[in-house]
Structures are given as structure tokens and as C-alpha cells.
VEXMILO-664006 format. One record per residue (C-alpha): residue number from 1; residue in one letter; y, z, x. Coordinates in nm, 4 decimals, decimal comma. Each point is the difference from the previous one (the first is absolute). Example, Ala and Ser with C-alpha at 12.3 -4.5 7.8 and 13.67 -1.06 7.14 Angstrom:
<nodes>
+-----+----+----------+----------+----------+
:   i : aa :        y :        z :        x :
+-----+----+----------+----------+----------+
:   1 :  A :  -0,4500 :   0,7800 :   1,2300 :
:   2 :  S :   0,3440 :  -0,0660 :   0,1370 :
+-----+----+----------+----------+----------+
</nodes>
This chain:
<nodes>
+-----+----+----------+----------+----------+
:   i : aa :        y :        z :        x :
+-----+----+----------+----------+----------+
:   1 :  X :  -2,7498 :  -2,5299 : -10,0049 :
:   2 :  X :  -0,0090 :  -0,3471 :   0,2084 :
:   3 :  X :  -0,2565 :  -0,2142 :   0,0483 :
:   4 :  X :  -0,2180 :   0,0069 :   0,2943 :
:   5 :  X :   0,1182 :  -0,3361 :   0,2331 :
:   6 :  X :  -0,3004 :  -0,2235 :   0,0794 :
:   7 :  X :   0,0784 :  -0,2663 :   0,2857 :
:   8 :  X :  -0,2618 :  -0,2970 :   0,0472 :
:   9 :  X :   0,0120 :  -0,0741 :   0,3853 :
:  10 :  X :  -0,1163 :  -0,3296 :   0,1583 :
:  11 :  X :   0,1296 :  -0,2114 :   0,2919 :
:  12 :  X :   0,2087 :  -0,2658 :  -0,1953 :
:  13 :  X :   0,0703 :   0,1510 :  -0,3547 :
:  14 :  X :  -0,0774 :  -0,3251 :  -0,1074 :
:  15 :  X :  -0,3507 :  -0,0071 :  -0,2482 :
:  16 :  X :  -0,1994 :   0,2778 :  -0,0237 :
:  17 :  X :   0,2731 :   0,2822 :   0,0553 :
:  18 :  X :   0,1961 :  -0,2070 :  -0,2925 :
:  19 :  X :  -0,2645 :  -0,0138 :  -0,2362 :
:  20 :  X :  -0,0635 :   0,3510 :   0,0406 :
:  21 :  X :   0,3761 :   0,1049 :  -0,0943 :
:  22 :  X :  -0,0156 :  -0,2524 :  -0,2784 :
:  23 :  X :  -0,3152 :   0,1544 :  -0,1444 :
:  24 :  X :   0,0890 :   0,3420 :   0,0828 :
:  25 :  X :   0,3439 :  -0,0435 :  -0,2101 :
:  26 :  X :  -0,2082 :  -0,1317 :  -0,2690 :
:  27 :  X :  -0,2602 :   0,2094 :  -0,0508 :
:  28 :  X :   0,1083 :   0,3337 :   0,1670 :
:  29 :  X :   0,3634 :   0,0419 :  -0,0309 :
:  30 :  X :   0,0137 :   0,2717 :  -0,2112 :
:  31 :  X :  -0,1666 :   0,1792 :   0,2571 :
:  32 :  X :   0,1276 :  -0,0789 :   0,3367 :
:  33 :  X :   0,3287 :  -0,2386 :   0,1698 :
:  34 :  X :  -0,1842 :  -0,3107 :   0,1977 :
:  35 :  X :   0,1628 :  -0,1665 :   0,2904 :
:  36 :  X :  -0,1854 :  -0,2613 :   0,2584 :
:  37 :  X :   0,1522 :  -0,0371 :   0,3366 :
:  38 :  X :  -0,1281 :  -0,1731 :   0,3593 :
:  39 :  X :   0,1272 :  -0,0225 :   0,3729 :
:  40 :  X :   0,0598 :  -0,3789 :  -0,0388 :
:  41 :  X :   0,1741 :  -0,1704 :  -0,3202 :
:  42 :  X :  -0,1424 :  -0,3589 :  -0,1041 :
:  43 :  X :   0,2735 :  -0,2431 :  -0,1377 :
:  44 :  X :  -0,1955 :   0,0417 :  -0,3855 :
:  45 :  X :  -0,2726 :   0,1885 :  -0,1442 :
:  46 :  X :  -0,3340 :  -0,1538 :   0,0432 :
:  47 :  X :   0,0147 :  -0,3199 :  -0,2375 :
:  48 :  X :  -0,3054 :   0,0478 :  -0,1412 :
:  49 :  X :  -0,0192 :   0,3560 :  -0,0475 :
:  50 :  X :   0,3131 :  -0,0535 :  -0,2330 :
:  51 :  X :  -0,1477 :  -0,2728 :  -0,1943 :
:  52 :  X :  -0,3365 :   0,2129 :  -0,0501 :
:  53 :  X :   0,1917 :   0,3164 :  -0,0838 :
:  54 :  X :   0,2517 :  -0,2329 :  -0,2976 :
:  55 :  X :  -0,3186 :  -0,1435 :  -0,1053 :
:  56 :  X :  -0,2467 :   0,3026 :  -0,0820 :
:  57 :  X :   0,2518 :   0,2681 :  -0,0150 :
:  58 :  X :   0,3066 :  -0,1790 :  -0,1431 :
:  59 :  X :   0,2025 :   0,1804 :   0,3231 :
:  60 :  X :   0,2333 :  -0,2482 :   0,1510 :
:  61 :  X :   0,0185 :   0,1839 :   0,3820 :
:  62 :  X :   0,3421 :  -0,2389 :   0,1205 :
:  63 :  X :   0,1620 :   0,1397 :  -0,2434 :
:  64 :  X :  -0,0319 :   0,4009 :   0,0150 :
:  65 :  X :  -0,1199 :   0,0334 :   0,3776 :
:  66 :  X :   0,0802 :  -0,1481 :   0,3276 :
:  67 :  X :  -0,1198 :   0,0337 :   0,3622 :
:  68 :  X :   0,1210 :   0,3442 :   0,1765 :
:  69 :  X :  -0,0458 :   0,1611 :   0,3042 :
:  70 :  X :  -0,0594 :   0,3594 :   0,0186 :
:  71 :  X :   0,3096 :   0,1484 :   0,1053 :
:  72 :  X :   0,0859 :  -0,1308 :  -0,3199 :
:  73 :  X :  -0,1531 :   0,2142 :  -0,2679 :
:  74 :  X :  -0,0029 :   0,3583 :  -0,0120 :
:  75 :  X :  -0,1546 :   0,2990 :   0,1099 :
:  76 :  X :  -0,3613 :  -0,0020 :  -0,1795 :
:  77 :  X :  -0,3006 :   0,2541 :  -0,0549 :
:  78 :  X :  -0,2743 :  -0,2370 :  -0,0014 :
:  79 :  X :  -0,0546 :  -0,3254 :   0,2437 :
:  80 :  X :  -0,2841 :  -0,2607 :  -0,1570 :
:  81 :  X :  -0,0535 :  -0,2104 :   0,3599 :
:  82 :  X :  -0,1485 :  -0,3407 :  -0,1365 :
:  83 :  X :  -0,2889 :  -0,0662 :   0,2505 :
:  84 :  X :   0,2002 :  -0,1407 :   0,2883 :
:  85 :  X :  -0,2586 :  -0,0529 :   0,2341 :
:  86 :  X :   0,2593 :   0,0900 :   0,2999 :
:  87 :  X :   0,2055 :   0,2888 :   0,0448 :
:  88 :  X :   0,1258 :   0,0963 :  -0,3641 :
:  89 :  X :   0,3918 :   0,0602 :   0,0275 :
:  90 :  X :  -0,0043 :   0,3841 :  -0,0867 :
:  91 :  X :   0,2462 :   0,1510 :  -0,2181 :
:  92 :  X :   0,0425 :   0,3885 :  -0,0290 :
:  93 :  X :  -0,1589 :   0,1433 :  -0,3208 :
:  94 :  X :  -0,1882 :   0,2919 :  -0,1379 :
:  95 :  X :  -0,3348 :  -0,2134 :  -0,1040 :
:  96 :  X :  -0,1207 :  -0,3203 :   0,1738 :
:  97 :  X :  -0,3221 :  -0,2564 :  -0,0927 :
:  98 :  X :  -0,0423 :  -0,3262 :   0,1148 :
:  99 :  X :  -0,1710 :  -0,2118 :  -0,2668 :
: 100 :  X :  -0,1566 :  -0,2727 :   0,2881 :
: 101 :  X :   0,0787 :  -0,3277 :  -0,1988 :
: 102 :  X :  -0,0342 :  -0,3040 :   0,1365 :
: 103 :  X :   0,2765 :  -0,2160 :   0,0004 :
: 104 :  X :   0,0093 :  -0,3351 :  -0,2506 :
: 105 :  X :   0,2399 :  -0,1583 :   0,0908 :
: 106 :  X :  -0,1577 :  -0,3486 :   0,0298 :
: 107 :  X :  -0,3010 :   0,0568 :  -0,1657 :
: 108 :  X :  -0,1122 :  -0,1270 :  -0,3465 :
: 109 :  X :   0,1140 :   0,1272 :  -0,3179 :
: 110 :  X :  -0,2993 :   0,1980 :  -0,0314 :
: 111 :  X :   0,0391 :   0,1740 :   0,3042 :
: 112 :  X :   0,3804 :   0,0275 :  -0,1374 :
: 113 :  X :  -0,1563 :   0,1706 :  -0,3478 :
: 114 :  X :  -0,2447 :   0,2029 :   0,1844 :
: 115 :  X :   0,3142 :   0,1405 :   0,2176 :
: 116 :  X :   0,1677 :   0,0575 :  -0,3025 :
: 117 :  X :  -0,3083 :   0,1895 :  -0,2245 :
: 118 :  X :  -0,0310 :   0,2649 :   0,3086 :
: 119 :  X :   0,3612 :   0,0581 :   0,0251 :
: 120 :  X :   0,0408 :   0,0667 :  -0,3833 :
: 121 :  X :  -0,3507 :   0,1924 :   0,0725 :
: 122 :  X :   0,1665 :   0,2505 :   0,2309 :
: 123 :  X :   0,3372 :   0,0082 :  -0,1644 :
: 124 :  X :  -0,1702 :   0,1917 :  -0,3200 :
: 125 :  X :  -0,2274 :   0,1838 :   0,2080 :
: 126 :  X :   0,3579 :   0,1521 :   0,1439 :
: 127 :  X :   0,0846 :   0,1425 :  -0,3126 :
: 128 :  X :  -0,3516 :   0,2065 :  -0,0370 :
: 129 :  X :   0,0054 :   0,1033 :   0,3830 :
: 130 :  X :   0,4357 :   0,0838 :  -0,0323 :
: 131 :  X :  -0,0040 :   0,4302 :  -0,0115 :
: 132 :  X :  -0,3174 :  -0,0343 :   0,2887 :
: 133 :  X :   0,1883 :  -0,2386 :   0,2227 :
: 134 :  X :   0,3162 :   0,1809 :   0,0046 :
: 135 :  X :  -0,1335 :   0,3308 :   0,0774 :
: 136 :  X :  -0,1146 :  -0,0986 :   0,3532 :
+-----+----+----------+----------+----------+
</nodes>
């Protein structure tokens, strides 16, 4: 049987959609494919994000992801929208949630961590919800 494709949506797929691949591959893989995509592409992923991520989860982002758009990855069954505060580019799936995180891209580390804790949060909580979210 294949996995169930999760896509994390946000504007730029440049920080918060990329740490939410990275942690979903990490923690989650076994049970679903994770792909992050945008509208727009940024030159690199978010600087800081990728030192943050190499740091506390040893996950060195340049190296296993880069910025895509979303005609890019494939057809999924469940769209994570970051919090985009505009219109959220929409993707066809069977399940969608927006998690309504706030951006950190030029915040403090902190804010960076915090970011990171909710993301890693939601990831696991994936897992438990999986058979209920797919059934809708």
C-alpha cells in the first residue's frame, strides 16, 4: 500500500513549509511521503531556518531539499497551508488544515525555536489523527 502524500503549502517554500518537510521526513516517514511547495521560489532556503534545523535536529536542509513550486510535486491527499496570512495557494487534495504560523523569518532565534517546537508538535500529532484525516 503507498503512503498517504502530505504537501506543506506557503507562499515562498522558503522556512516554515521547509522545516515542516524536514521534520515530517524525520519523524513521520514511515508513515506518509512529505513534499513543501509555494507560488514563488526564493534563491535559498531561509538562512536561519537551516542553521536552526542542523543545529537541534542534526538535518542539513541545502542538502536534501530545495525551493519548488507546486506544479512541481505530485498529486497529494493532504495540503498543510502554513498560516499565510493572504490567499493560501490551494492545491487539490482529499484533506486540508492550515496550521496559522506566523512567519520567522527575521525574528530571533527563539521565535525561530518556537516555530520549530509547533511544527514538530503537529507533525506527530499527524501520525495519531492519519486513518481520521483520510477518511474525509
Amino acid at each position: 500500500m503507498t503512503k498517504p502524500k502530505v504537501a506543506f503549502i506557503c507562499v515562498h517554500n522558503s522556512c516554515r513549509s521547509q522545516i515542516a518537510e524536514a521534520l515530517g521526513k524525520k519523524f513521520a516517514s514511515d508513515e506518509f511521503e512529505f513534499f513543501s511547495a509555494g507560488t514563488e521560489l526564493r534563491p535559498h532556503i531561509n538562512q536561519d531556518a537551516v542553521r536552526l534545523m542542523k543545529k537541534i535536529y542534526g538535518i542539513d536542509m541545502e542538502e536534501t531539499q530545495q525551493s519548488k513550486l507546486l506544479e512541481q510535486i505530485p498529486s497529494v491527499d493532504i495540503v498543510i497551508t502554513m498560516g499565510c496570512n493572504v490567499n493560501c495557494p490551494f492545491l487539490p487534495c482529499q484533506y486540508r488544515e492550515d496550521w496559522g504560523l506566523d512567519d520567522p523569518s527575521g525574528q530571533s532565534d527563539e521565535v525561530f525555536l518556537e516555530t520549530m517546537n509547533k511544527i514538530e508538535k503537529k507533525v506527530k500529532e499527524l501520525i495519531i489523527r492519519k486513518d481520521e484525516l483520510l477518511k474525509k
